[in-house]
C-alpha positions in Angstrom: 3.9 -6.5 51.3 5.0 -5.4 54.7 2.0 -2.8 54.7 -0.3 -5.3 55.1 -0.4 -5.2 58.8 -3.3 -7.8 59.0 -5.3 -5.3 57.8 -8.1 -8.1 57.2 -8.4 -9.1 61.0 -6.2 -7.4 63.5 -6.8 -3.4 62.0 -10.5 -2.5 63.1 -9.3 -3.6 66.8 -6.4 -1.3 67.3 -7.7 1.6 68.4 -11.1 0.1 69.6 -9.5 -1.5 71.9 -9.4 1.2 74.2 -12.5 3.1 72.3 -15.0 0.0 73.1 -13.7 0.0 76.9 -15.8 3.6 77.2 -18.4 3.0 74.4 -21.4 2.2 76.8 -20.9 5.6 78.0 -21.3 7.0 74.9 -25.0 5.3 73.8 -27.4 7.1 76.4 -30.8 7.6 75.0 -31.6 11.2 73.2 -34.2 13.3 75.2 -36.4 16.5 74.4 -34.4 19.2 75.3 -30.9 20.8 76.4 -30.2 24.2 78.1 -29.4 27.8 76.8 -26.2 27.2 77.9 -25.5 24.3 75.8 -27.6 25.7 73.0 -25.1 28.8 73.2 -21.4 27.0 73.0 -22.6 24.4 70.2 -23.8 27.7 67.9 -20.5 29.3 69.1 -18.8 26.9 67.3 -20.6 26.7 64.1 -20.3 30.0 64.1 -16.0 29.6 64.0 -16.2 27.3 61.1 -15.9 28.6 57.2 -17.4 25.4 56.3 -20.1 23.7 58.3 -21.3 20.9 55.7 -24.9 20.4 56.4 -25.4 21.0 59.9 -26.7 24.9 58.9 -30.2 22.6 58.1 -30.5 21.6 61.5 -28.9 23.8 64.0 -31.1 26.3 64.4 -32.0 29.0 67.3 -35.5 28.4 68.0 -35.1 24.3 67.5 -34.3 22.0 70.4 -30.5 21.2 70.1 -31.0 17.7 71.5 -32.7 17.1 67.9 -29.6 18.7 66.1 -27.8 16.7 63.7 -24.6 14.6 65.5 -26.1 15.9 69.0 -27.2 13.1 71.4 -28.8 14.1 75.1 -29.0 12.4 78.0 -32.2 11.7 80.1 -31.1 14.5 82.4 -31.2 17.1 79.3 -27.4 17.0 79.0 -25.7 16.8 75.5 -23.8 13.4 76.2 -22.2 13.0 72.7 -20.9 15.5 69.4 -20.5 12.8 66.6 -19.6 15.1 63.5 -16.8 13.2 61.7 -16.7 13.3 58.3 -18.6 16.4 57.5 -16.4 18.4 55.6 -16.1 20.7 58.1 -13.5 23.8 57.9 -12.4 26.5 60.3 -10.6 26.5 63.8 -12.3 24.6 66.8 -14.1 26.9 69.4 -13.1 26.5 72.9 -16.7 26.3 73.4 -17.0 22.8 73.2 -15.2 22.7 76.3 -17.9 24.3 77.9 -20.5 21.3 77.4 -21.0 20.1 81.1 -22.1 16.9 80.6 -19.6 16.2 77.2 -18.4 12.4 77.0 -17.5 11.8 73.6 -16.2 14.5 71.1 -15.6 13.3 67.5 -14.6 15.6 65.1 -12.3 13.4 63.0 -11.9 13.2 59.1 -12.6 16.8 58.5 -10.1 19.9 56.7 -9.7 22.1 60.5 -7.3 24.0 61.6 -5.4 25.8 64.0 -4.7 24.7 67.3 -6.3 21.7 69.8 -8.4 24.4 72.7 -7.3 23.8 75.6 -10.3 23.4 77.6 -11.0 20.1 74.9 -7.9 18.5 76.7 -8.6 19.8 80.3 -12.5 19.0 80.2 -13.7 17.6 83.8 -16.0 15.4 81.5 -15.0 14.1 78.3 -14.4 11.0 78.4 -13.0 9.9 74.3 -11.4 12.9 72.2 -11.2 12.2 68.7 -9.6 14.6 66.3 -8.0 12.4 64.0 -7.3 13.6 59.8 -7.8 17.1 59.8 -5.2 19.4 60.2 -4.6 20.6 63.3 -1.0 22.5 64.2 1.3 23.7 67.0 2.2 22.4 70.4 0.0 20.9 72.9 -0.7 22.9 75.8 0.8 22.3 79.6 -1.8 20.8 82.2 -1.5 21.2 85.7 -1.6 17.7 87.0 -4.3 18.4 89.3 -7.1 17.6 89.2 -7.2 14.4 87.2 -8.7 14.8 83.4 -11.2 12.0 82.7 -10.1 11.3 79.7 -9.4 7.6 78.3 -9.3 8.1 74.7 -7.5 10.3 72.8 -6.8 10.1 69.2 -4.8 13.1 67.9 -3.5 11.0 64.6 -2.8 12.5 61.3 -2.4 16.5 61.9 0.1 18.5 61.8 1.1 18.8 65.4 5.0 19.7 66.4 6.7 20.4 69.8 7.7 17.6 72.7 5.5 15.9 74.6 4.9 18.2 77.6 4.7 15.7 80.5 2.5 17.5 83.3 0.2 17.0 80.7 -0.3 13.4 80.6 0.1 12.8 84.3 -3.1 14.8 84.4 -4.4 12.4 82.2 -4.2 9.1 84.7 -7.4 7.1 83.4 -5.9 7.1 79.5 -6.5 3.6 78.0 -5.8 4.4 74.4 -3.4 7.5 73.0 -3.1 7.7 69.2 -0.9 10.3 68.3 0.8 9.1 65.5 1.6 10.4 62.0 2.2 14.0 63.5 5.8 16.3 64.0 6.0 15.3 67.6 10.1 15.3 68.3 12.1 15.1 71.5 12.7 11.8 73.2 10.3 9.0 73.5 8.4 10.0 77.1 9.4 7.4 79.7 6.4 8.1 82.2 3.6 6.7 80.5 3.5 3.3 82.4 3.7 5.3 85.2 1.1 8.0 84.6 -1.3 5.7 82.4 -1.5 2.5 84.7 -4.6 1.2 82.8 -2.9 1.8 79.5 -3.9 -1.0 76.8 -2.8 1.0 73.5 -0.1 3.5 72.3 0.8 4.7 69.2 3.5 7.0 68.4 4.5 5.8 64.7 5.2 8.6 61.7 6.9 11.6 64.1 10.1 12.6 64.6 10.8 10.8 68.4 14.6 10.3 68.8 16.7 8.0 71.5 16.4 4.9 72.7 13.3 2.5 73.6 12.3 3.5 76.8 12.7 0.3 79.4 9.8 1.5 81.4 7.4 0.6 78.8 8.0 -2.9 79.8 6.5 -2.1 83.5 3.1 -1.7 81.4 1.0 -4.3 82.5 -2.0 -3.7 80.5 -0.4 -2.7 77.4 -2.0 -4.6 74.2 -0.8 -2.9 71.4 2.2 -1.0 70.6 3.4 0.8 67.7 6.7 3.6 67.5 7.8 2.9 64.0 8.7 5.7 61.5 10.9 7.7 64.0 14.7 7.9 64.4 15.3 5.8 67.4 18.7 4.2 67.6 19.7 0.9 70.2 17.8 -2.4 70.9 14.9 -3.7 72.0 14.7 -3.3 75.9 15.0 -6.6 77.4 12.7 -5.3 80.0 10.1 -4.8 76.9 9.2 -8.9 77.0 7.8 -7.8 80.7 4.7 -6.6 79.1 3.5 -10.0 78.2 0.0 -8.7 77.4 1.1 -7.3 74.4 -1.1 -8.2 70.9 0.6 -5.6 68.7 4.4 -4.6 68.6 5.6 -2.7 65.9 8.5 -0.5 65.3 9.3 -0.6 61.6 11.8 2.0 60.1 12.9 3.5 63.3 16.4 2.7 63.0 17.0 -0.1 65.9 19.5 -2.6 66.0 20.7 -6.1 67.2 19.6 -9.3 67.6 16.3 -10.4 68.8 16.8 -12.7 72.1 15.5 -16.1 72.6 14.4 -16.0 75.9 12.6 -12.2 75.3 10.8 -13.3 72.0 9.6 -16.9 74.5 7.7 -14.7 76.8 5.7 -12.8 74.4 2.9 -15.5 73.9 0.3 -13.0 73.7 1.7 -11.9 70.5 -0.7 -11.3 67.0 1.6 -9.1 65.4 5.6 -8.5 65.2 6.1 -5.8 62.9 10.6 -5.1 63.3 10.7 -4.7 59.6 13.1 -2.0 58.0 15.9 -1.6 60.6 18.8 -2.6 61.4 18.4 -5.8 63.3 21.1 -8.9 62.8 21.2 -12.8 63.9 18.8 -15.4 63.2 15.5 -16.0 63.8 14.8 -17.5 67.2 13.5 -20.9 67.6 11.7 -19.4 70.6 9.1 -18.1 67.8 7.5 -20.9 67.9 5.9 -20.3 71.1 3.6 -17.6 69.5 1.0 -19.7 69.1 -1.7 -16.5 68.4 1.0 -15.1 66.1 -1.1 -14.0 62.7 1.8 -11.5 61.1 5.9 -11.9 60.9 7.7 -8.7 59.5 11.1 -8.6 59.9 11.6 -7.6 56.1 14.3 -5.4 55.0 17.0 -5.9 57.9 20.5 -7.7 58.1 18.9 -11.1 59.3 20.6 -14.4 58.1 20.3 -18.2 58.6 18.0 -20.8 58.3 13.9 -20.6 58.8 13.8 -22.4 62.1 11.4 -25.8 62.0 9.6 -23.8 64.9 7.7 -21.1 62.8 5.7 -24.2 61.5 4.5 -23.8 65.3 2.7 -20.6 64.3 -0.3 -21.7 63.2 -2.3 -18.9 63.2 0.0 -16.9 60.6 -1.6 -15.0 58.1 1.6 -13.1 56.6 5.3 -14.0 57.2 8.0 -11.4 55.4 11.6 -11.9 55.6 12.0 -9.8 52.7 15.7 -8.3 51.9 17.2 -10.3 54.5 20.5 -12.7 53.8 18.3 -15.9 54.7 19.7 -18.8 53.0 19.0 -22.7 52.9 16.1 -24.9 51.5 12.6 -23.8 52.5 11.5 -27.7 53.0 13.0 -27.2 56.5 9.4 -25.3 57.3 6.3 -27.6 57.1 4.1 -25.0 55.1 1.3 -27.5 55.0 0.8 -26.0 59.1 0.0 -22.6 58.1 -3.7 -23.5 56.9 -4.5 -19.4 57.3 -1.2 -17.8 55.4 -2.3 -15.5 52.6 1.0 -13.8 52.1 4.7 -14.8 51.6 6.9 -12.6 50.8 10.9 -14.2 50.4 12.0 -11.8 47.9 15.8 -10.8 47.8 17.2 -13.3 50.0 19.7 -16.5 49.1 17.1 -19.3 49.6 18.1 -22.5 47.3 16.9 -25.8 46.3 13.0 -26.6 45.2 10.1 -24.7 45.7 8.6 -27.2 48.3 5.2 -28.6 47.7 4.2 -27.9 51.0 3.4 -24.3 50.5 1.0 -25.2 48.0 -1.4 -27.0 50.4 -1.5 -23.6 52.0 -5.1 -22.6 49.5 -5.9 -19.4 51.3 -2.6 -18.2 50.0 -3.0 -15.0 48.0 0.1 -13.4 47.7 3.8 -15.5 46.9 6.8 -13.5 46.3 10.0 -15.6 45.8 12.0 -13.7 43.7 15.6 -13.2 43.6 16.6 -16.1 45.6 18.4 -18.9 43.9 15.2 -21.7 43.6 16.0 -24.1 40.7 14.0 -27.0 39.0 10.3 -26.8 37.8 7.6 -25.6 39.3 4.7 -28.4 41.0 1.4 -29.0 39.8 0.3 -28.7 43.5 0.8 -24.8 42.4 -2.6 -24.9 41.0 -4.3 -25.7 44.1 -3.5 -22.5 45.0 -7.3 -21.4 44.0 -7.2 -17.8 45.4 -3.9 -17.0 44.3 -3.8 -13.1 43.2 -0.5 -12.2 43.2 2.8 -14.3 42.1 6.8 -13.1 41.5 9.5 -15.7 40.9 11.8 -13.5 39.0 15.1 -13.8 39.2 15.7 -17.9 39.9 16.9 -20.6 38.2 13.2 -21.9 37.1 13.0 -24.4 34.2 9.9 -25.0 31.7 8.5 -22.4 31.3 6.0 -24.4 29.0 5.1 -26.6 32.3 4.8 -23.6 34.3 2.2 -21.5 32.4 -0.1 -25.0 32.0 -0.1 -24.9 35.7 -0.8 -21.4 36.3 -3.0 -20.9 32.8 -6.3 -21.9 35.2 -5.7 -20.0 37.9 -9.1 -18.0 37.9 -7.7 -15.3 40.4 -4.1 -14.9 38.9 -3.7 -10.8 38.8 0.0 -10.5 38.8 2.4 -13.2 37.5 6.1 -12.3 37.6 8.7 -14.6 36.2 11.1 -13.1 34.3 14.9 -14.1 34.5 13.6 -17.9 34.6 14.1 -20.5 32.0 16.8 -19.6 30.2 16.8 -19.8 26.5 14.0 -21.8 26.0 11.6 -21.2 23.6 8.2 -19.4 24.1 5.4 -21.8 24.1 2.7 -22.6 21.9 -0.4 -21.8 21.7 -2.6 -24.8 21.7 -1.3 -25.5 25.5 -2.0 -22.4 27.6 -4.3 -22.0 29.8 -6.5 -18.2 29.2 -5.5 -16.5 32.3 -8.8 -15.1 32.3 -8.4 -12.1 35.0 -4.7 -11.4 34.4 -3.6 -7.4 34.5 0.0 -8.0 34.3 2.2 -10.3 32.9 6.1 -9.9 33.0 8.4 -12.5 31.2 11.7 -10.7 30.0 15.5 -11.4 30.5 15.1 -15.1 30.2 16.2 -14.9 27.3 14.2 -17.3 25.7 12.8 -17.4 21.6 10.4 -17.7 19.3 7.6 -14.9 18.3 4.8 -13.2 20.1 2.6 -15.8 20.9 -1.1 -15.6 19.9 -2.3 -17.0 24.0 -1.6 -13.3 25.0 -4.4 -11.7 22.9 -6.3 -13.8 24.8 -5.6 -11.9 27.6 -8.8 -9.8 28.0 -7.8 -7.7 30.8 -4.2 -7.7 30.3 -2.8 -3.8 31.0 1.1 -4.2 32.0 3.0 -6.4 29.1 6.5 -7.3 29.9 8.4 -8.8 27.5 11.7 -7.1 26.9 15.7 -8.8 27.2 14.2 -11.6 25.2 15.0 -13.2 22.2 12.0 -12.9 20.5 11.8 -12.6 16.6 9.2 -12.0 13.6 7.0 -9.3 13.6 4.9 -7.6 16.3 1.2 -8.9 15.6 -1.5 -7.2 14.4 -3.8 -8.7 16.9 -2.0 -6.5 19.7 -4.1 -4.1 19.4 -6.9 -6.3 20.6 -5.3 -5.8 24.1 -7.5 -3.1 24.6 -6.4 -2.2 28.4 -3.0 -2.3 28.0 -1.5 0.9 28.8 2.0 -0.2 29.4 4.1 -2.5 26.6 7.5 -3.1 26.8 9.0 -5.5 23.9 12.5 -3.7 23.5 15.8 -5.9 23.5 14.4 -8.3 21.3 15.5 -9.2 17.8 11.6 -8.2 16.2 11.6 -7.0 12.4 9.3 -5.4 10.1 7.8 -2.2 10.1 6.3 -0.4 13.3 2.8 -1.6 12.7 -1.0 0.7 12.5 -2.1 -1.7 14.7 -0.1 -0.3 17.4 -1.7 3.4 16.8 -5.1 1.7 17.6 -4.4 0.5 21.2 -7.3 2.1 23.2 -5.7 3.1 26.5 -2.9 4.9 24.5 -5.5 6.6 22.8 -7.5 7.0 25.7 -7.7 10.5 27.2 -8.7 8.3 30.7 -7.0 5.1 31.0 -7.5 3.5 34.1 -4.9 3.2 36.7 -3.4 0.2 37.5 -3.6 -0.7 41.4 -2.9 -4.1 43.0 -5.8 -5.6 44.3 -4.2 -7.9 46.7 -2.7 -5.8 49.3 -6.0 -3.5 51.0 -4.7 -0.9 52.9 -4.8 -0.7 56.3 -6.6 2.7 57.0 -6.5 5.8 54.7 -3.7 7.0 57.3 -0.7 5.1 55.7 -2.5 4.8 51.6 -0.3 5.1 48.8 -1.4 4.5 45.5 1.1 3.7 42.8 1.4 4.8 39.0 2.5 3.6 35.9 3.7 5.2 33.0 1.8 5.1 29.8 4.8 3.9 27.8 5.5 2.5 24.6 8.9 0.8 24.3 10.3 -1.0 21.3 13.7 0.1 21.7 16.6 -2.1 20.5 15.2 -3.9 17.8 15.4 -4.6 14.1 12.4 -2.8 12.7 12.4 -0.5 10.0 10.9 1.5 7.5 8.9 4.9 8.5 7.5 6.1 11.9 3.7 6.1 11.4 2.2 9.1 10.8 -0.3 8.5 12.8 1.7 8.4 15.5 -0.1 11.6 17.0 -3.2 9.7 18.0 -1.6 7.7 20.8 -2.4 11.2 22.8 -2.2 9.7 26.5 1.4 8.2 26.4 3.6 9.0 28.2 7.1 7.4 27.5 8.0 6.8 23.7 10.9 5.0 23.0 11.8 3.7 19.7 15.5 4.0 20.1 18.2 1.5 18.4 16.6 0.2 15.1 16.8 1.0 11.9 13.5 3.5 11.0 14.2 5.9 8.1 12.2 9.2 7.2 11.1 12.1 9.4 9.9 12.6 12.4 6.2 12.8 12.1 4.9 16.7 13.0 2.1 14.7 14.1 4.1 14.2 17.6 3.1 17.5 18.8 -0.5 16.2 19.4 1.2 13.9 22.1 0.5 16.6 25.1 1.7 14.1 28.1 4.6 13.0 26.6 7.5 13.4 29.1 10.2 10.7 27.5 10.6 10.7 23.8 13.7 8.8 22.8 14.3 8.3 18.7 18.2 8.1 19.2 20.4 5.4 16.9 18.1 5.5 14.0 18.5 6.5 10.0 16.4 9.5 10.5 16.3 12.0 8.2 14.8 15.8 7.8 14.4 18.0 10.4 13.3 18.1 13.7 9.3 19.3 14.3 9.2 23.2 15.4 6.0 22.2 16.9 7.8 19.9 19.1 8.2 22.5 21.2 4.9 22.5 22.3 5.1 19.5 24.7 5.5 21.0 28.1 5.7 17.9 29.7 8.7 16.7 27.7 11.6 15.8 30.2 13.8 13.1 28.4 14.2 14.1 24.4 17.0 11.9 22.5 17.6 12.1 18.7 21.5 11.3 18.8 23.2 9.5 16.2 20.7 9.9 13.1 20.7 12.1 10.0 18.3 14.9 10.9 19.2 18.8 9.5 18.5 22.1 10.4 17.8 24.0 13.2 17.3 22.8 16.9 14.0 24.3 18.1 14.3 26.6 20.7 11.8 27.7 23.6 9.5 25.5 25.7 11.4 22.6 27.1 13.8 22.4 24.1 15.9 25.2 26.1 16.6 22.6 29.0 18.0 19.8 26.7 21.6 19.1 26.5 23.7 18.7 23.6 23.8 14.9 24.1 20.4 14.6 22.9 21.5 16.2 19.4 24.9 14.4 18.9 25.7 12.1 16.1 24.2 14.6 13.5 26.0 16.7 11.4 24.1 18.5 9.8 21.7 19.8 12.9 22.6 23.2 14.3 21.3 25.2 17.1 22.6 27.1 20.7 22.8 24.3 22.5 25.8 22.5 20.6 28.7 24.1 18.9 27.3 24.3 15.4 25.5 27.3 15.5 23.0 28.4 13.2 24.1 30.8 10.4 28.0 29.6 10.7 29.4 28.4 7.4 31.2 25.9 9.1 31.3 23.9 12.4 32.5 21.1 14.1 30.5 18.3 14.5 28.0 18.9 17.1 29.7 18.1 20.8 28.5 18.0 24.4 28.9 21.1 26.2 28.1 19.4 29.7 30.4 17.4 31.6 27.8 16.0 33.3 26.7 13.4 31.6 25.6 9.9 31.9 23.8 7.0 30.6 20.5 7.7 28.6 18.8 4.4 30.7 19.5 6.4 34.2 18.6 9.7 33.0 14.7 8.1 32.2 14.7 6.6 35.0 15.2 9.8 36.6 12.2 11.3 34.8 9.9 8.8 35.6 11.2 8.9 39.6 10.4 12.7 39.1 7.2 12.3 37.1 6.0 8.8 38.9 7.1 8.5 42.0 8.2 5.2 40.9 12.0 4.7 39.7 12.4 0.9 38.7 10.1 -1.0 37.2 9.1 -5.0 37.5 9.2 -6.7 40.6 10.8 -3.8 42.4 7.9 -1.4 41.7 4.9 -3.4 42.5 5.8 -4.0 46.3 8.8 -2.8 47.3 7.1 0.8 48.9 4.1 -0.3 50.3 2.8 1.8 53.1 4.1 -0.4 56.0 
């Protein structure tokens, strides 16, 4: 949640702060015609590029370049501006460029180049804004004499793949910079301590995603002009500077992940009215949250998420009325959250509490707050029921209270049943043993993509209000208490690519009706995505994935595996462990071509195991242990990477891989050869860390890594 960054208001004016200082200079009217000269370098450098998108149309010899596509002139005949961002261009950048006389703005950004930045770009007597952000630029940047002074006062190098220190002659040629952007780059060495110094009108740095070391530099606190700030994602160590609260112009400080420590001052945190955005999130910092934070009356974001912070919310941040998003995730914060008067914070849209030791009631006042969109609570220790002022909350999206001490659950889903905008709605390990509601009394949850109510445990059967779910595509139900039979209405769920039912009590046969599910049929399900949290550019976006998983693991059903089995052909995680199914295993399998985790372990299986199986090349969990099955192990494919734990607990199975060989009259019972080995749970969720990039799900998953 911390990746938010106000991406809705503050984003668009980070780096056009120091852009729209320079624009003007940019806009001068086209004219008729441009010299040889000029002519000369711009076809130089089409002529460097393997890919030139569409600008072969336009740039032509005989044709006036002034009239050239992404060329704008001057009244004097002078090409002013080269505006080719986005165009798919590939190849290294010609010095050429550098040759434009009257050059003020050079944007080449969002392209695939290459090779190093020329240095007659950086050492131009005229340009004015450099831009050659997202492409893929390397090496170090070149030594400047410091004399004469560059004109430069915009320079975004962001997102390439340039290494080396910072070579300081170069910036103090560079004495009219207003706005550097280097960021999300190799850059190492120690964080420079000259820029203040070298850049007096300097209103935005940004140094974030390198590999800077040390401490904070105190001279960036001699910055007078300095708006926004952001070093996070390096490996700094120490504390804030004290001297830092001297730049009381800043709008943006953020240094998430970088490794700092200690406690934030009162008196530092007092002087920094200016403030829109305090992003300390993901270090090291201690102590409590100064009452002094109430004096930032512009303050729109709070992270402070994921550091060793404790105490109570002060009454101050009720002072901040301006706040947009406030996380103090994964802190140790503690006490009742009625000490904040929500109903202040007309403008918050995001709260994010989770993992902290918060107690008491959810206080009404955060319901009055109707703009909110996000509300994470979870794993705090909340008791009591939740408020029918909760269903004011008309534009909720996104809601987690999992892991409290919540109480009827029938109450809370008649509050939340009308929420139009309801995506997400978290609330396992709530209401515990209670029974499952009915279905006359719930609301339809009419845009709801994922629902997650296991570990209560509460009973009863599958209610019939979740068919009703018509764009329902994560189902959460396991560590329940659930009996009867799984519905034959499930497979009306026709986006759901993810169900998870197991550690339940549910009988019957595995029914058809689960073989029918479209987006396990589906050669193209849809990915899931959270639609509350926009990123903030395309710099920092992450997308996150899901398995396609089927999971009715430790349970009471029996009878056969269905043979049609094979036409769930986009799943991938089958788990039907811990029942009691009989029969074979269906050759039918082998048509399931993304399957990666197949677990039929602690079953009555009989037969032997599919030499087709063997065709799964994505298969990286397989578990048949503690069944009947016979005959030989297949070999080859990814069969010859699984352990003997996967075959163990049957007799009469033979094979390589475990002690009873094929062809030997007699054996011991098949054994594990590996010492290595531990719990089935941990090795899947090893697979899907591998597979996914995601290695827990519920809560954890869906905001825990968000770009920050």
């Amino acid at each position: 949640m911390q990746t938010l960054h106000l991406s809705i208001k503050t984003c668009s004016k980070i780096f056009h702060l120091g852009f729209a200082l320079v624009l003007l200079i940019c806009l001068a009217s086209p004219t008729s015609s441009c010299t040889d000269q000029e002519k000369s370098s711009l076809l130089q450098f089409v002529a460097g590029l393997s890919q030139h998108g569409d600008l072969g149309a336009s740039w032509q010899h005989g044709t006036d370049c002034c009239q050239w596509e992404g060329i704008t002139c001057s009244t004097d005949e002078i090409v002013t501006d080269v505006l080719l961002a986005s165009r798919g261009l590939q190849g290294h950048i010609a010095p050429s460029l550098g040759n434009l006389p009257g050059l003020l703005c050079l944007n080449l950004s969002n392209n695939m180049l290459s090779g190093g930045l020329p240095q007659e770009l950086v050492s131009s007597s005229s340009i004015v804004i450099l831009d050659v952000s997202f492409n893929r630029l390397e090496g170090d940047l070149h030594e400047l004499s410091s004399t004469p002074a560059r004109p430069v006062k915009v320079l975004n190098i962001s997102s390439n793949l340039f290494t080396g220190q910072f070579p300081p002659t170069t910036w103090k040629a560079m004495k009219n910079m207003v706005a550097l952007n280097a960021s999300n780059n190799s850059f190492t060495g120690i964080l420079p301590t000259h820029f203040c110094n070298s850049f007096p009108s300097l209103v935005v740095l940004e140094l974030s995603y390198n590999r800077f070391r040390g401490s904070i530099p105190p001279e960036l606190g001699s910055c007078s002009m300095l708006r926004v700030l952001k070093v996070g994602h390096n490996n700094l160590i120490g504390n804030l500077p004290d001297e830092l609260s001297n730049a009381t112009s800043l709008e943006f400080l953020s240094f998430p992940r970088s490794g700092l420590q200690g406690i934030l001052q009162d008196t530092n945190i007092a002087k920094l009215t200016n403030l829109v955005t305090l992003d300390l999130g993901e270090n090291n910092f201690s102590g409590k949250i100064p009452e002094s934070i109430g004096h930032l009356k512009r303050l729109e974001g709070l992270h402070l998420n994921n550091n060793n912070m404790y105490g109570q919310l002060p009454y101050a941040l009720a002072n901040c009325t301006n706040l947009i998003i406030i996380d103090l995730s994964y802190n140790n914060f503690y006490g009742q959250l009625n000490k904040v008067n929500f109903s202040n914070l007309p403008n918050l849209m995001s709260l994010d509490l989770i993992q902290n030791n918060f107690n008491g009631t959810i206080p009404e006042s955060i319901y009055t707050c109707i703009n909110l969109v996000a509300l994470r609570l979870s794993y705090n220790n909340f008791q009591g029921q939740l408020a029918k002022g909760l269903g004011n909350l008309k534009s909720l999206s996104f809601l987690s209270l999992y892991y409290n001490n919540l109480t009827n659950i029938t109450h809370a889903l008649q509050i939340l049943g009308s929420s139009k905008n309801l995506t997400t709605l978290l609330i396992g390990r709530n209401f515990q043993h209670e029974t499952m509601p009915v279905d006359d009394i719930i609301g339809c949850f009419e845009n709801l993509r994922f629902l997650a109510i296991g570990n209560c445990p509460i009973s009863g059967k599958i209610p019939f209000w979740i068919s009703k779910l018509a764009n329902l595509e994560i189902l959460i139900l396991s560590n329940n208490q659930l009996t009867g039979i799984i519905p034959a209405w499930i497979k009306a769920l026709s986006h759901v690519f993810y169900l998870d039912i197991s550690n339940n009590s549910l009988t019957g046969e595995i029914p058809t009706a689960l073989m029918d599910m479209p987006m396990l049929k589906s050669a193209n399900p849809r990915d899931f995505i959270l639609p509350v949290y926009p990123a903030q550019t395309h710099q920092y976006r992450q997308a996150f994935a899901f398995p396609i998983l089927l999971d009715l693991s430790n349970n009471k059903f029996t009878g056969e595996i269905p043979l049609d089995i094979g036409q769930l052909k986009s799943i991938h995680s089958l788990n039907f462990s811990f029942n009691d199914l009989t029969g074979q295993i269906p050759e039918s399998i082998f048509n399931l071509t993304d399957l990666q985790v197949l677990d039929l372990s602690n079953n009555n299986l009989t037969g032997a195991i599919p030499a087709t199986l063997n065709t799964l090349h994505f298969l990286a969990v397989f578990n048949v242990s503690n069944n009947d099955l016979e005959g030989p192990i297949p070999s080859g494919g990814q069969f010859n990477t699984f352990g003997a734990s996967s075959f163990d607990g049957n007799a009469k199975l033979c094979g390589s891989m475990i002690i009873h060989e094929c062809g030997l009259a007699e054996a011991p019972p098949s054994t594990v050869l590996s010492t290595e080995q531990t719990d089935y749970k941990v090795a899947c969720v090893i697979a899907f860390s591998a597979f996914f990039g995601v290695g827990v799900l519920y809560d954890q998953i869906v905001l825990s890594r968000y770009f920050g």
